[in-house]
N, C-alpha and C positions, 0 to 999 in steps of 0.2 A: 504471354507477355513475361517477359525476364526482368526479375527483380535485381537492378545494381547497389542494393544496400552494403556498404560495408561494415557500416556497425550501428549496432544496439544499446540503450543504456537498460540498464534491466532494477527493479527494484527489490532490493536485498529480499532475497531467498523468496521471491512470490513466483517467478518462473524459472529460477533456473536450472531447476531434474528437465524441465520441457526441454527448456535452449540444447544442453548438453546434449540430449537424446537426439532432437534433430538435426542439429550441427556439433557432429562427436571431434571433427579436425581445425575444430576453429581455433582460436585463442583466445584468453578470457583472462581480462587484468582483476587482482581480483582486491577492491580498496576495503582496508576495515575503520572504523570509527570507532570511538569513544563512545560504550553503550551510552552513558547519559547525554552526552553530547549528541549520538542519533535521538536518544526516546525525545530530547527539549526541540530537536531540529522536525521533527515528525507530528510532534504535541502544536508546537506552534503555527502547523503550517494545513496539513490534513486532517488534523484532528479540531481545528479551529471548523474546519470546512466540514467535517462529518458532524462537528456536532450541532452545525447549520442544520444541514443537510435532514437530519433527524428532530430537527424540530416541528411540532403540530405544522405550524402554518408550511412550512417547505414539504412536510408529506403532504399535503395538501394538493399544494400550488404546482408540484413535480408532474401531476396531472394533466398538466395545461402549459408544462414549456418539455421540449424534445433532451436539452441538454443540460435541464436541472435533473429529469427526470435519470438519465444517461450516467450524469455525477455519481448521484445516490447508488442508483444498481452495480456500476465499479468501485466504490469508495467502501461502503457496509463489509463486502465480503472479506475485501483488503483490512478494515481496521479489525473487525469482528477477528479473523485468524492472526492479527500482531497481536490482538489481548486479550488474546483466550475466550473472546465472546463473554471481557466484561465491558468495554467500551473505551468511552474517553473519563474512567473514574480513575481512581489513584492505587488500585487493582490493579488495572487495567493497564496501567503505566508500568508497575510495576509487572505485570508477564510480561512486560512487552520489553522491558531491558534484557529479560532473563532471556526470553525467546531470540532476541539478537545477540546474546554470547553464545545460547545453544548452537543455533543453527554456523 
């Protein structure tokens, strides 16, 4: 089966050694942001949901639903590597501004 994708949104610096590697002739727009303006747009939004996500009762209940459980397993690794694996603290916030001017 042939895949007609022609494009991808990709989220800042989590795949894109992958992309490039296995599509080296593509074209890649490349948008930057305002770190603080990404860290509040990210805080507010996934970080609201991860730190659902990590609460008692949703490690729990993740057990017994497919795509709570699903959430968590892609969500964790994602915010753990924007904050240095301190989370959704104010650490946390803050590697995570540093990490999107590094990268």
């Amino acid at each position: 089966m042939a895949l007609n994708n022609k494009a991808i949104i990709e989220i800042p610096s989590f795949f894109t050694n992958e992309f490039v590697a296995a599509y080296p002739e593509a074209k890649y727009i490349l948008t930057e942001r305002d770190p603080d303006s990404w860290v509040a747009s990210w805080k507010a939004t996934i970080g609201v949901a991860d730190r659902d996500t990590r609460s008692l009762a949703r490690r729990v209940f993740k057990h017994f639903d497919g795509f709570l459980y699903w959430l968590s397993r892609s969500m964790e690794p994602m915010v753990d590597r924007w904050t240095g694996g301190k989370g959704t603290s104010a650490e946390g916030y803050a590697f995570s501004r540093q990490y999107y001017i590094d990268q």
